[in-house]
C-alpha positions in Angstrom: 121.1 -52.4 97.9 121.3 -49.1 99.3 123.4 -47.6 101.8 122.4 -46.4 105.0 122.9 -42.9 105.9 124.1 -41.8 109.1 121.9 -39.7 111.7 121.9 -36.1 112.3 121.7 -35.1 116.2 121.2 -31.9 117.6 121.8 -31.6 120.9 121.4 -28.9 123.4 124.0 -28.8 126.0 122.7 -26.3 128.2 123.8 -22.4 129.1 127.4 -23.2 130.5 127.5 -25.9 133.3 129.1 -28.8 132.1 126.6 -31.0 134.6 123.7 -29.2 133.2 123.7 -31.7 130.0 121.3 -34.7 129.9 121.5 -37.9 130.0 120.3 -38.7 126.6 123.0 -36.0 124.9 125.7 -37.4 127.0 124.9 -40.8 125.7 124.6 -39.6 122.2 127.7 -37.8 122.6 129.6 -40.5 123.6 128.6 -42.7 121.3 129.0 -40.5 118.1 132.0 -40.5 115.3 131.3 -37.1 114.3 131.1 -33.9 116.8 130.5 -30.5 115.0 130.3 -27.0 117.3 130.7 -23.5 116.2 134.1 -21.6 116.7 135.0 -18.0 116.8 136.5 -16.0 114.1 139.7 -17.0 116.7 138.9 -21.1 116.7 137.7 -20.5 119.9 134.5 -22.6 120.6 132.5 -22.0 123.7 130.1 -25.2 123.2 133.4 -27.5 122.7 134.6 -26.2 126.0 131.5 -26.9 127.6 131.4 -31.0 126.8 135.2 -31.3 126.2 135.4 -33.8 129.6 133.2 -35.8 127.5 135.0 -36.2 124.1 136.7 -39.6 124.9 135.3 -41.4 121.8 138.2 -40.0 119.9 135.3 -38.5 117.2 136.1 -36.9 114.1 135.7 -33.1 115.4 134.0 -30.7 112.4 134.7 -26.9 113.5 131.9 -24.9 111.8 132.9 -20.5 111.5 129.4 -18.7 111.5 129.8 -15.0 111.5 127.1 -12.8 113.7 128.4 -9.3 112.2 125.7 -6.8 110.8 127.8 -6.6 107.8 128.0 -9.8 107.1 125.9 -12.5 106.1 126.3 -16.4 107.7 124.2 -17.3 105.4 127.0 -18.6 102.9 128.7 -20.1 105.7 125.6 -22.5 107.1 125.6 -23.5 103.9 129.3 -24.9 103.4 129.0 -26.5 107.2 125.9 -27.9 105.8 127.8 -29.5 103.3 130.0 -30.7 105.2 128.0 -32.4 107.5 126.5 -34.1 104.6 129.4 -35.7 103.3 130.2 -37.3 106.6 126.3 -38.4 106.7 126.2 -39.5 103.1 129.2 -42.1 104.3 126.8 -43.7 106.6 128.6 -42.0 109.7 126.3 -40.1 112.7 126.8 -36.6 113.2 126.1 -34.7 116.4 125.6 -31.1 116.2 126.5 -29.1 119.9 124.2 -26.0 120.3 124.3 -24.1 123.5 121.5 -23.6 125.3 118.3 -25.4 123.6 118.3 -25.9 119.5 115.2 -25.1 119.1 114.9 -21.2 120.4 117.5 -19.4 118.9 119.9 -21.9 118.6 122.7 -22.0 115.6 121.2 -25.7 115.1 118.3 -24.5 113.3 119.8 -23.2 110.5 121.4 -26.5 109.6 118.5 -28.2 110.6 116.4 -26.4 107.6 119.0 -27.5 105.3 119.9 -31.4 106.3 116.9 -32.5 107.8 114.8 -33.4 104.7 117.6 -35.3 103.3 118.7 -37.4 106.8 117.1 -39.0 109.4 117.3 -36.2 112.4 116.8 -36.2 115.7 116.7 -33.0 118.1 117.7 -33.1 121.8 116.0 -30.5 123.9 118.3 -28.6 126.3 118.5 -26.2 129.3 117.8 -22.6 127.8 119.6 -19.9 129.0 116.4 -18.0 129.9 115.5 -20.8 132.3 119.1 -21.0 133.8 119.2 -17.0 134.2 115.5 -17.7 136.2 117.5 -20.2 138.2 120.5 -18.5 139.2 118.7 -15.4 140.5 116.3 -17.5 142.2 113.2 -15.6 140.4 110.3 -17.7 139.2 109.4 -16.4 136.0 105.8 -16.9 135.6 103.0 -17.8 137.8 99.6 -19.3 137.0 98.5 -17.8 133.9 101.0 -15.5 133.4 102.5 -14.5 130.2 105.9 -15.1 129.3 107.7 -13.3 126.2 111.2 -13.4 125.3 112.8 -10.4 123.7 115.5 -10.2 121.5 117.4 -7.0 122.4 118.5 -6.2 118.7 114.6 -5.0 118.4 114.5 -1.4 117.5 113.6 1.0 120.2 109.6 1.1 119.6 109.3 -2.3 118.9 111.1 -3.2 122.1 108.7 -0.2 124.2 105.7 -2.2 122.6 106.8 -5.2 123.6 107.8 -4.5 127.2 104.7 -2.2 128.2 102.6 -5.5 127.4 104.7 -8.1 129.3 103.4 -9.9 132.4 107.0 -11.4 132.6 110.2 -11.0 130.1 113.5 -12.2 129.2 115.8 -9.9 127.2 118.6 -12.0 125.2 121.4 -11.3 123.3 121.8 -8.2 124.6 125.8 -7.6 124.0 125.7 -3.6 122.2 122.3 -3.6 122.9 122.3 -2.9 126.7 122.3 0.9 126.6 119.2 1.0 124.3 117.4 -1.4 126.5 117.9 0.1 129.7 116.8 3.3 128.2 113.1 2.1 127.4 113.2 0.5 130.6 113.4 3.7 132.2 111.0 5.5 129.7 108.2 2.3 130.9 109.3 2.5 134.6 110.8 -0.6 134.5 113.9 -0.7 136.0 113.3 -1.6 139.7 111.9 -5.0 138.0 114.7 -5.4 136.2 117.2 -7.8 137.4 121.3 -8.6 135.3 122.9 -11.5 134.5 125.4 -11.9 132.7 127.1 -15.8 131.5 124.8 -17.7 133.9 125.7 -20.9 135.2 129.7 -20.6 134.0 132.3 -20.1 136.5 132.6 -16.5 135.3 128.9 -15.7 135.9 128.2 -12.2 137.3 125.2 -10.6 138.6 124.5 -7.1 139.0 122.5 -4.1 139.2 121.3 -2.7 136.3 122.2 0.5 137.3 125.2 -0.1 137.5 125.9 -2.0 134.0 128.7 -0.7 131.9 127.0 -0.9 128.8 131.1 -1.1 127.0 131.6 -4.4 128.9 128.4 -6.1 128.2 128.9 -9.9 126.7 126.5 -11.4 124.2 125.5 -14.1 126.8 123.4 -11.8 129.0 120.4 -11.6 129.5 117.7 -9.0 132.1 114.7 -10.4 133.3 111.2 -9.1 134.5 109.7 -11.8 136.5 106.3 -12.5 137.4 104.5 -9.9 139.8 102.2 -12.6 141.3 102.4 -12.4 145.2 102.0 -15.5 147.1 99.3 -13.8 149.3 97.0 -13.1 146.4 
């Protein structure tokens, strides 16, 4: 007779509101005896914080360290968390996996979802992107009718970023962090800026909006984000 294998869950919990989660990860979340999230090189874990009023099921908690440092590759340590996350599965337990945001567009799930999904049942639970939250916030429709959305990663060189951006009908540039300076510059070179709106941690209590002239580009987090929104006029 052979075992049963436990299920792997991904679940998006959104871009920082706690209430932001849905129903169907806040079920799965309560129900599950495994709960894995991403720290910080300090053990800090911002998706942790983000559920932690929902971690009454006393669930075995699975800290996974992923390093995002140009030197370094993570590589090595998706692998070992991968591992991991087997072992629990193997023994027939269900594992729920917390990603920020969605897991799907740039989410850390993914990279555990290449290397567990072929040997475990999985399932994948959609959440609010940060690039819809941002739109939210600043109360700036992205995209009307047939309009063209991209979304940029700011670690793009320069020319590939100006390419990019002289094309856009409407944008969203992520993981800005170091990046800011080099983005605002080919926003200027395009003519850009007075479309360009800041955010910076949207929906958290610490959110901040503000000019993008008036960025310092030393202070700029990784959960950032500048949008170009639709031109469309209602008129036309």
């Amino acid at each position: 007779m052979t075992e049963q294998v436990g299920r792997l869950y991904g679940i998006g919990i959104g871009p920082g509101d706690p209430e932001l989660l849905t129903l169907k990860a806040f079920r799965l979340l309560q129900a599950a005896p495994v709960v894995a999230y991403p720290v910080s090189e300090h053990h800090k874990s911002l998706a942790r914080s983000i559920v932690a009023d929902y971690l009454t099921g006393n669930p075995i908690e699975v800290p996974m360290y992923f390093p995002f440092k140009v030197d370094q590759s993570a590589q090595p340590f998706y692998d070992q968390a991968a591992e991991t996350l087997a072992n629990h599965l193997a023994a027939g337990r269900d594992v729920v996996v917390l990603c920020e945001g969605d897991p799907f567009l740039y989410g850390t799930f993914m990279y555990l979802f290449t290397r567990l999904s072929d040997r475990f049942p999985t399932e994948v639970v959609p959440g609010v992107s940060s690039v819809m939250a941002s739109a939210a916030m600043l109360g700036v429709p992205l995209t009307y009718r047939n309009d063209v959305l991209s979304v940029i990663p700011a670690p793009l060189p320069a020319e590939v970023l100006k390419t990019r951006l002289a094309n856009a009908e409407a944008a969203a540039i992520i993981k800005l962090g170091r990046h800011f300076a080099k983005v605002r510059a080919v926003l200027a070179q395009l003519n850009l800026l007075h479309r360009a709106i800041y955010i910076e941690r949207a929906t958290m209590q610490n959110q901040r909006v503000v000019p993008i002239t008036e960025v310092d580009p030393a202070a700029v987090p990784y959960f950032s984000q500048i949008l170009l929104p639709s031109q469309w006029q209602p008129h036309e």
